[in-house]
N, C-alpha and C positions, 0 to 999 in steps of 0.2 A: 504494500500500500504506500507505504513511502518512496519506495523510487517509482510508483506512478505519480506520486503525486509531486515531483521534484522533477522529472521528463515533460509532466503535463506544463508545469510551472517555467521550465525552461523552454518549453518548443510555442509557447506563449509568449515571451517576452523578448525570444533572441532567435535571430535569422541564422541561416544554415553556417555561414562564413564567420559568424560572431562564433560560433560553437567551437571553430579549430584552435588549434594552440597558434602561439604568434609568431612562431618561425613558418606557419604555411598561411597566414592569414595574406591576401594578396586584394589591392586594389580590382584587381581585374578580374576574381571572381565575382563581384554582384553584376557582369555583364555578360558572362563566359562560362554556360554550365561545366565544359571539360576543365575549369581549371578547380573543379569542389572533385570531392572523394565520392566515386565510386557509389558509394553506400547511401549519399548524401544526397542524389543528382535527383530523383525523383521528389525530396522535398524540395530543392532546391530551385526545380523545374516551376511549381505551385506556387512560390514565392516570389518569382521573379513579375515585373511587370510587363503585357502585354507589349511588342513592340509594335511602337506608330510609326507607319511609313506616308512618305510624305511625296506628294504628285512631283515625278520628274518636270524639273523648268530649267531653261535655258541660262545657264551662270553668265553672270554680266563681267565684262572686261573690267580691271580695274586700271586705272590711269597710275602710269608708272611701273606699273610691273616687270616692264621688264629693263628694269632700272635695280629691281631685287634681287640682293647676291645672294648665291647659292650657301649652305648651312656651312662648308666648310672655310669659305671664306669668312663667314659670318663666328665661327669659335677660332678663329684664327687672332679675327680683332679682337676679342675678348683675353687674348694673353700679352696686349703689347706691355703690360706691366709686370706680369709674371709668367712664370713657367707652368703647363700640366703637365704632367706624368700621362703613360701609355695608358694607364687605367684608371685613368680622370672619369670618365664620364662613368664607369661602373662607382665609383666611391660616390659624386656626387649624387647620386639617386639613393644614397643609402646610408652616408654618413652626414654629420655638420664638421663644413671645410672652413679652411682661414687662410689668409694670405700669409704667408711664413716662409723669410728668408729667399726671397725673390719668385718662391714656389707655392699656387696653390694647394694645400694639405688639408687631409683627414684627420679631423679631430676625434673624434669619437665614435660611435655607432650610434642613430637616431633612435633605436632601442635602449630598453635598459639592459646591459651585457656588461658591470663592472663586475658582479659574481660568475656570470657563466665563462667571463674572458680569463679571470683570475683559473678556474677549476680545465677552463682549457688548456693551459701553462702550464701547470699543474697534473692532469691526468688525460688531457689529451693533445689536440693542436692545435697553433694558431699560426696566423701567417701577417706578415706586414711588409708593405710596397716600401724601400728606403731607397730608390732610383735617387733622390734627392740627394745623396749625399756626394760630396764633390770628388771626382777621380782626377791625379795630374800622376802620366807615366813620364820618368825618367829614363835617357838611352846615354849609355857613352862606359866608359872603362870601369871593371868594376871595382881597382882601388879607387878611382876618384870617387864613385856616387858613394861609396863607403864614409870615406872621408867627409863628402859633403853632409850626411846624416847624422856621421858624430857630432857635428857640430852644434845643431840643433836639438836630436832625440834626448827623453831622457836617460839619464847615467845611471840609472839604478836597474839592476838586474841584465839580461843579457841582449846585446847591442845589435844593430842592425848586420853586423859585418860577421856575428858567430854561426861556426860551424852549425847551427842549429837550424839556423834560417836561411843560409846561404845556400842552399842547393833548393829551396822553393818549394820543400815539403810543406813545410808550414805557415802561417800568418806572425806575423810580429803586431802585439798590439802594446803602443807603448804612447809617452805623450811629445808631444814641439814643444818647444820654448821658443824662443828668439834665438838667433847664431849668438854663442856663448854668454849667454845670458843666464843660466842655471843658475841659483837656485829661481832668479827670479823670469817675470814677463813670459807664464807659462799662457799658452794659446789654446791649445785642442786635443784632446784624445786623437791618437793618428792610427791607423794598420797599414802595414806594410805589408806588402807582396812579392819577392823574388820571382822574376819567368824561370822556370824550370829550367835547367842546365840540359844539352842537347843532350840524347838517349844513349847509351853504348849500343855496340853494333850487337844484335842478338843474329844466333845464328841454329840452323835448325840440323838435326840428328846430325852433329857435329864435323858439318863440311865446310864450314864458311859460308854459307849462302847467305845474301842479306834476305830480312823479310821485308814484303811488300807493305809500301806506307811509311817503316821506320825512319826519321829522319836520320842522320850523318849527324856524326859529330862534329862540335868547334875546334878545329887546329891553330885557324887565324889569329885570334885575339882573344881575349878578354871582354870584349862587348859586352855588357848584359843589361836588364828591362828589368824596372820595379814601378808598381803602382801604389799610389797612395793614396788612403782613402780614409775625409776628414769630415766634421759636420760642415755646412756649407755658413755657417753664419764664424767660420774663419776662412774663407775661402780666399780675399783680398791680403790675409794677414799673410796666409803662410804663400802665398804668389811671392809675398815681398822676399819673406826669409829665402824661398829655393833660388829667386834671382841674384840674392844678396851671397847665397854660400857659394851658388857655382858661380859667381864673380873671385872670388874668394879665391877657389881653389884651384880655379884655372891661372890666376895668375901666379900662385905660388908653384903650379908646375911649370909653367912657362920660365920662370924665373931659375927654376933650378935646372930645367933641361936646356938652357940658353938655344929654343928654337930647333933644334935638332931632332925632333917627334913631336909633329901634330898632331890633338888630339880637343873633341868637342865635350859638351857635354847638353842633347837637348832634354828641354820641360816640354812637355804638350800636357795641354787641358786633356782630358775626354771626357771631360762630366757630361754626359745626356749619350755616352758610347754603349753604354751598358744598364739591363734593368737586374736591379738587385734583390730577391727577397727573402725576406726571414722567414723563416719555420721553424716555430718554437714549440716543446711537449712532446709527450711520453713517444707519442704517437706520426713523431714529425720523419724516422724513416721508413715505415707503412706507408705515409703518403706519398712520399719522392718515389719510392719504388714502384707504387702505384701509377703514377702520372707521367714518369720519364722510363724511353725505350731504348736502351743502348745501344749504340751501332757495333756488332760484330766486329772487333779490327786482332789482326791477327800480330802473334807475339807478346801481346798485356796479358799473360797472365796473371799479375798481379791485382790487375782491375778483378778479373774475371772471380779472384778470391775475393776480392771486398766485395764486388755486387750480390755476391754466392752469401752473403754474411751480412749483408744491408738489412734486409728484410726481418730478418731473426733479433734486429738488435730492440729491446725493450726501452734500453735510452740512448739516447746517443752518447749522453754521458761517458759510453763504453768506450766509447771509439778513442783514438790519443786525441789530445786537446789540440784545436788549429790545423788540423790537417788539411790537407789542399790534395782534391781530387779532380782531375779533370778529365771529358770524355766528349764523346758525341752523342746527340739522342736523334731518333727520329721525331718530326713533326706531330707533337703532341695531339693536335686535336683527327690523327689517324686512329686511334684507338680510344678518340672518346665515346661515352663517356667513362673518364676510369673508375678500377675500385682501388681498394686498399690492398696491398699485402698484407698476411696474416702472419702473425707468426707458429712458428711447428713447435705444436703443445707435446706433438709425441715425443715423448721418454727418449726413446733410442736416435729418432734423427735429430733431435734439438743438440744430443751428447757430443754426434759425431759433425755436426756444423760444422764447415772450416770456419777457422778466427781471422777476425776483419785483418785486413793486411796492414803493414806498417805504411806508415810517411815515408816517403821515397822520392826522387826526382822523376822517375817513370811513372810514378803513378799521377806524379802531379799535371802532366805532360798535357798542354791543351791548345786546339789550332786559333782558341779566342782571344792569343793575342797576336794574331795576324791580322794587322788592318784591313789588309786587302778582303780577307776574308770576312771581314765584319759588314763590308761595305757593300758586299755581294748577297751580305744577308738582311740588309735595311727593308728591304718588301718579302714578305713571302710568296714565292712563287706560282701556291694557289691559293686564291682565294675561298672561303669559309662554301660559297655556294657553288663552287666544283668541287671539293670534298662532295658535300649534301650530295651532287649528282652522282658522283662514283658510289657511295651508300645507297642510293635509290637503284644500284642495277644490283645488289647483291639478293640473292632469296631468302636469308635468314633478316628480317631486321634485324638494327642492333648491332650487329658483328662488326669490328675492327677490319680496315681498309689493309692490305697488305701492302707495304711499302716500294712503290717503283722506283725507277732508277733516276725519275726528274724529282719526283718526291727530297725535300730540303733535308740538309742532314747538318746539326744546330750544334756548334761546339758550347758548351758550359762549362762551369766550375762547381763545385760542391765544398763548402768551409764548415769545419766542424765549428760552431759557436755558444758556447757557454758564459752563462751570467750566474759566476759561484766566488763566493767568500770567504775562504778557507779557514781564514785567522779569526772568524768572530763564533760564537758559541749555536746560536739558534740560526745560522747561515741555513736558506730555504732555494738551492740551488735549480737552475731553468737550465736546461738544456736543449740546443738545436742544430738547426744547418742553415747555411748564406747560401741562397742559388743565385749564381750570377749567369746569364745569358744574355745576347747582343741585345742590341736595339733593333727597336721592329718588330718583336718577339714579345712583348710585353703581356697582353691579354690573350692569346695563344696558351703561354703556361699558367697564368693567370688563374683562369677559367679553370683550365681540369685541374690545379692546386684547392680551390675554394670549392670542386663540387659535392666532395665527399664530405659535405656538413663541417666544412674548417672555418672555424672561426676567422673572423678578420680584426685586426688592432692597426689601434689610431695612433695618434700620438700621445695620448693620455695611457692606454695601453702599452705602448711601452716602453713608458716611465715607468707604467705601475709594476712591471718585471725587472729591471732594476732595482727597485723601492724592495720588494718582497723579497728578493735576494739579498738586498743588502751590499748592495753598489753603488756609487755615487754615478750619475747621470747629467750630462751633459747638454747644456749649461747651466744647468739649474743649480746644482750642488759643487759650482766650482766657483767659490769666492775667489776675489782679488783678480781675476780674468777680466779683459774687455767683453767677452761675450757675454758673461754674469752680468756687466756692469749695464749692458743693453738689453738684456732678458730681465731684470730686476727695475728699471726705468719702464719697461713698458708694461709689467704686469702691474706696479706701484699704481701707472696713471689709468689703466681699467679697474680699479679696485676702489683706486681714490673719487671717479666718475662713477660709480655704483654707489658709493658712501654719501657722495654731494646727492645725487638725485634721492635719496632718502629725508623724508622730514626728521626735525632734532630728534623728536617723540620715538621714531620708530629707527634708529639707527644708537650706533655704539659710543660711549662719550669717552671717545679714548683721554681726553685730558685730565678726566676724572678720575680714570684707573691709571693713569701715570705712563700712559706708554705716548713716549714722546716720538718715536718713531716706526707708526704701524701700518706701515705700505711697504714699506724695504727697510731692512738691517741696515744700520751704520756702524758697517765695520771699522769704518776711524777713529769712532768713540768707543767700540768697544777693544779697540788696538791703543787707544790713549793717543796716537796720533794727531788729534785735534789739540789737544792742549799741550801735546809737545811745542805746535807752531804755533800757537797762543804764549806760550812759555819763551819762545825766541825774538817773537815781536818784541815782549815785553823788553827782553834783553838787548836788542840791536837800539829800542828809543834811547835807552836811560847811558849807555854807552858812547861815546862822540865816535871813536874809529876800532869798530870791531875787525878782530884777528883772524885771519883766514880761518884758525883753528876752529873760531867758534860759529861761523857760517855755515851754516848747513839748512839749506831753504829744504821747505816744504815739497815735498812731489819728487825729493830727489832718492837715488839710491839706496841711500843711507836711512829712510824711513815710510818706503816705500813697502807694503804688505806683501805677502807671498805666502804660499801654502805649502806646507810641508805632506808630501805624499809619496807613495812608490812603498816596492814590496819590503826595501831595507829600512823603514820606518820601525818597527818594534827594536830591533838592534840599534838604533840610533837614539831612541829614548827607555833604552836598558841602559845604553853607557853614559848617558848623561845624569841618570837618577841616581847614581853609584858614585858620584862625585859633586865638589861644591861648586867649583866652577864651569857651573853648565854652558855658557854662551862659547868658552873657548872649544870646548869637547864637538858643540855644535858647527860651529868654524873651521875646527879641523874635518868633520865629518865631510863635510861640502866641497871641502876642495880635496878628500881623496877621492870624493865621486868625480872633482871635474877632470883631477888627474887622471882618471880610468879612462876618460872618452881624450885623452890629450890635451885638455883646454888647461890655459893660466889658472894661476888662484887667483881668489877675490882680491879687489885689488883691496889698497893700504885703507882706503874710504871708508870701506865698511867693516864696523867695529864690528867685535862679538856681540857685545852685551845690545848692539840694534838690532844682529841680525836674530838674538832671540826674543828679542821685544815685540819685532815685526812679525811673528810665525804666527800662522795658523794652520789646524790640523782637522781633516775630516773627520768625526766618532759617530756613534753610532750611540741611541739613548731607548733603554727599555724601560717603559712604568713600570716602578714597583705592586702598584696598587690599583687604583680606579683611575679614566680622564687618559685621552688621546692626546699627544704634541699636534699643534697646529702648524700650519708654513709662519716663519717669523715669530716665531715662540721665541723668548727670553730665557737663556740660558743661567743661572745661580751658582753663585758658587756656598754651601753653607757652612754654616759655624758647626764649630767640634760641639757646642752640648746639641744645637737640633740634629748636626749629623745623627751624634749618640743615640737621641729621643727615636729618630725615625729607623733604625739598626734594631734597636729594642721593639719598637713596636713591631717590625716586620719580621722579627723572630717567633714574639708571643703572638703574633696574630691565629695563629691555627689553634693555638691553647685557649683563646677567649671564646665567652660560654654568653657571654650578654654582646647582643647584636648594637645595641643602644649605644655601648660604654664605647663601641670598638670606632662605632660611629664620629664619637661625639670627638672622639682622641687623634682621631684623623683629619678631622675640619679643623682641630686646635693646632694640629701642627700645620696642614695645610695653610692656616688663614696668616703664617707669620711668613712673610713677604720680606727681603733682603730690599736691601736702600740700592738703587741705581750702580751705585761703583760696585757691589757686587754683581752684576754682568760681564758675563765671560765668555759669551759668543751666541750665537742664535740659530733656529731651527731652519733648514733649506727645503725639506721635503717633510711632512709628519704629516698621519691620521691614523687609524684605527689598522692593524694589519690583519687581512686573512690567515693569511699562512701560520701565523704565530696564536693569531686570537686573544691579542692585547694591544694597548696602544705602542707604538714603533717610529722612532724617529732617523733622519740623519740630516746631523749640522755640520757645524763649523765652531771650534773655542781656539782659546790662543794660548800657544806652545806654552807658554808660563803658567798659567794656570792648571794646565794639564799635568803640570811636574807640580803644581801647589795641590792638586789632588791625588796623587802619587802619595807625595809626601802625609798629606793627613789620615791616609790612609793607613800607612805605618805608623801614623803617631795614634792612632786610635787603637786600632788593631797591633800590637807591637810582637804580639806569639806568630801573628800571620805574615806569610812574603808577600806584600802588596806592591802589585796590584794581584788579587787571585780571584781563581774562581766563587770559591767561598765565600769572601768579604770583598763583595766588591765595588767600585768608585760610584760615592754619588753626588749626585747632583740636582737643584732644583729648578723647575722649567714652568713658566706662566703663560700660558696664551696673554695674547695682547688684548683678548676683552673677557679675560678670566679674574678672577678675585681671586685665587688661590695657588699656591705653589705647590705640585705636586712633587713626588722625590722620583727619579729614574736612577737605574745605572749608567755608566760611561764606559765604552770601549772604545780601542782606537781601530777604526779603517783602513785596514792595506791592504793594496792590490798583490795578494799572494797567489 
């Protein structure tokens, strides 16, 4: 009786199409009985409105007409400001875009998809179009471009020039600075690409024969091809640094071979040469297998082991980190529509799987960086509706097109990519693949990637993979950077035009809760910065002729911000916390990293004791208790009795029996607020984490403070080696329209 009467009650109030879930809900079924279910189509038939037709008449001429440009002139004018992407016009039907960095971008999905895009990261797949991101390859000798990279890359961990990277099995993801500028005037997260070193000559039942396709080795020279690949909102900066190094370095060869061996070194752009996508989750090598065809070429067996082993892998995780696979596929939409690879649950053939092949220069081996051949593949050969017609002669519907001999044959790349955080304790690790393929080819793979129910991420997606990993993300979470400094200016002036259009009544009275800066951090005041050069003014009035020594303007070097980051960070404030004079320890650190890439030390200008005044360091901040960090949250540093108070409370907290008391003991510490100078750096990213299922933050504090929490950490705790698991750092964090200061922990952030 009830589910009559709950059927009756719904087949009453909601039409056929209202009934479906909202992933099939479709405008174009309340016009299109075939686009309703099957089951559905005879109510759906009863519901529908009679169609009115209307008496053929004769269409009147319109004046002008034929003055009206065609569509594709007509989205042409529509980009003379910005770029679209190959799969623009799918996004726009389905996400909210924004003009972003000369490109317009997908922001989000017009659904609600921040839980199902999270649980697709997570347990399944998702994919993101990042064609946006700016490519420049380098051609010319491979100690020059070596040399030119040290000069810029960072010097922490292993260099663009190690045996590691240098035969092109792998990606290098590391960051620019400016040519010798380390530690400061860092720019962008970069990756680097080595072309694959030409193949040895493989040869068959052991007579020499070469095989067919194999290229020849390089006898001639040295030559080699690396691509780089950076967000686009430094695209102008590091144009500077590449022309600025291979200036550099050509004229120091020149110099020393007095003329006697010519030799170049060119940059080419090719941002808009290649489309890029991500696929991230459990389930991200089921779908490549699924949707890409590999072209038969003879002598890889190496390939032939990894693609034998693709399908089987649960994560990619598995696979070595950064690997660089490259291959040919046939023309994807031959065999659409695809499905997934499954993987083999049987017992016996899962055991005997061959294991995914190593990183190698043969396996990396790919014809897509042949220009020529990129340039040969800017149109596809057949269009979408001569496919259609070669499926229309087959007798089965459905069935996959067999590959001829005009049929496109599409070089790609495959990059193992991972978003993991080794060094932090609740690290919630993403795992993927970069498919890179030419231009031209964009909605082609597009298409059969997204049809097997792949989620799609925006750009708010994936930040939020980042965030949940426990990565900083770019540019949002890189203070002291010019792209910070323009990504935090324009989110300030949308935030602060939300705030003004609100009346007093019904908006935030930040002056009242004391937050004097709550659009964007000011990191000058929380670096002390500001009343350093307050403090100089004062000195240069009262002084008639001040001493070279005591000059030191504003904006220069010597008190200039910078961010302390890279994977040698924990050993670098191990050896500083183990000694009194930490700014020297700091000082020395820096210039044996600039020593490692061959660069000068810092020069005589910059003191220790600035250059540890100036640091700031990425951490990471987990609530103890109740209450999410907001973006621009107020970082605290507290005193040894509230430390104490809140240690004790969140030890007895699982002991207390009265809900009331535990309450009332939490607002009383919560409601006691630190005075202004206790700020110590502020929140970049924060809200509520899935992954974790508490509040989760990542900021930015300054090196000194960070060793001031070190240190009270030991003096509280003094049985315990602080910093540790056990007892570990805290710190107090307020939203900027919050009354209360909750406690989190502090970790520090490195790229391990």
């Amino acid at each position: 009786m009830h589910n009559a009467m709950k059927t009756a009650s719904a087949s009453s109030t909601h039409r056929v199409w209202q009934t479906l879930p909202r992933h099939l809900r479709r405008r174009a079924a309340s016009h299109d009985i075939r686009r309703v279910p099957l089951r559905l189509r005879e109510k759906a038939t009863a519901e529908m409105d009679p169609v009115k037709t209307q008496a053929p008449t004769r269409s009147k001429s319109k004046a002008g007409k034929y003055r009206q440009k065609v569509r594709t002139d007509a989205l042409l004018r529509r980009q003379r400001d910005k770029k679209w992407l190959e799969t623009h016009l799918w996004h726009a039907k389905r996400m909210h875009m924004e003009n972003m960095w000369g490109y317009r971008l997908a922001v989000s999905p017009t659904d609600k998809t921040y839980r199902p895009s999270h649980r697709a990261s997570m347990h399944d797949a998702i994919i993101h179009d990042a064609s946006y991101y700016s490519c420049i390859e380098i051609k010319g000798s491979e100690k020059l471009i070596v040399e030119m990279l040290e000069s810029f890359c960072d010097p922490q961990g292993s260099g663009p020039g190690s045996k590691r990277y240098l035969s092109g099995a792998r990606m290098i993801e590391t960051h620019a600075y400016k040519r010798n500028a380390y530690p400061y005037e860092l720019v962008a997260p970069l990756a680097l690409i080595w072309r694959p070193q030409s193949q040895l000559l493989n040869y068959e039942n052991g007579k020499g024969k070469k095989n067919a396709g194999t290229p020849l080795p390089s006898k001639s020279s040295d030559i080699r091809s690396i691509l780089l690949r950076f967000h686009p909102l430094a695209h102008a900066t590091m144009l500077d640094i590449l022309k600025e190094s291979a200036s550099y370095v050509l004229e120091t060869y020149k110099r020393s071979h007095q003329g006697r061996q010519e030799t170049r070194l060119e940059i080419t752009d090719v941002t808009g040469h290649f489309n890029v996508f991500e696929i991230m989750g459990p389930k991200s090598s089921q779908v490549l297998h699924g949707c890409l065809s590999p072209v038969h070429s003879v002598g890889r067996t190496d390939f032939s082991q990894f693609w034998a082993s693709f399908a089987n892998l649960q994560s990619a995780g598995s696979a070595p980190r950064s690997m660089v696979i490259g291959f040919q596929v046939l023309d994807p939409r031959l065999k659409f529509p695809p499905r997934n690879a499954r993987i083999q649950i049987d017992a016996a053939s899962y055991v005997h799987a061959p294991p995914i092949a190593f990183p190698s220069s043969q396996l990396a081996h790919s014809e897509i960086w042949n220009e020529q051949i990129r340039k040969g593949l800017l149109e596809p050969r057949f269009k979408k509706k001569d496919l259609d017609q070669r499926k229309s002669i087959n007798l089965i519907p459905g069935t996959s097109l067999d590959a001829l001999r005009q049929d496109d044959r599409i070089p790609v790349v495959l990059i193992q990519r991972s978003l993991e955080n080794s060094g932090t304790t609740d690290a919630q690790s993403v795992h993927g693949w970069t498919l890179i393929v030419p231009a031209g080819w964009g909605m082609p793979f597009f298409s059969s990637l997204i049809f097997t129910s792949t989620r799609i991420a925006g750009q708010s997606e994936r930040q939020t993979q980042s965030y949940e990993s426990g990565k900083v993300y770019f540019p949002r979470d890189y203070p002291t950077t010019d792209a910070y400094s323009l990504y935090a200016s324009e989110q300030a002036m949308q935030e602060k035009a939300v705030w003004d259009r609100k009346p007093p009544a019904k908006r935030v009275n930040y002056c009242k809760l004391g937050s004097e800066n709550p659009f964007k951090p000011d990191w000058e005041s929380i670096l002390g910065i500001a009343n350093k050069a307050e403090d100089q003014k004062v000195i240069t009035t009262q002084r008639e002729v001040p001493t070279p020594s005591d000059t030191r303007p504003f904006g220069s070097t010597v008190v200039r911000p910078w961010l302390l980051r890279g994977p040698e960070v924990p050993k670098i404030i191990s050896s500083m916390s183990s000694v009194f004079n930490q700014g020297a320890i700091l000082h020395s650190e820096v210039n044996r990293l600039r020593l490692k890439r061959g660069l000068a030390p810092l020069s005589n200008s910059v003191k220790p004791g600035d250059l540890l005044q100036n640091a700031l360091i990425n951490v990471q901040f987990t609530t103890c208790l109740r209450g999410s960090p907001q973006d621009h949250a107020l970082v605290y540093i507290l005193d040894d009795d509230v430390c104490l108070k809140w240690n004790k409370f969140i030890h007895q907290l699982s002991t207390v029996l009265d809900v009331n008391a535990e309450t009332t003991e939490e607002h009383k510490l919560a409601g006691r607020i630190p005075d202004n100078t206790a700020i110590i750096g502020s929140i970049t990213t924060g809200h509520y984490s899935l992954a974790r299922g508490h509040g989760f933050a990542i900021g930015a504090i300054t090196l000194v403070h960070l060793l001031a929490l070190e240190q009270q950490c030991s003096r509280l705790h003094p049985n315990q080696e602080a910093p540790s698991k056990t007892i570990p750092m805290l710190a107090g964090i307020r939203n900027i329209d919050g009354h209360q200061c909750q406690v989190a922990t502090v970790e520090v952030l490195a790229d391990i």
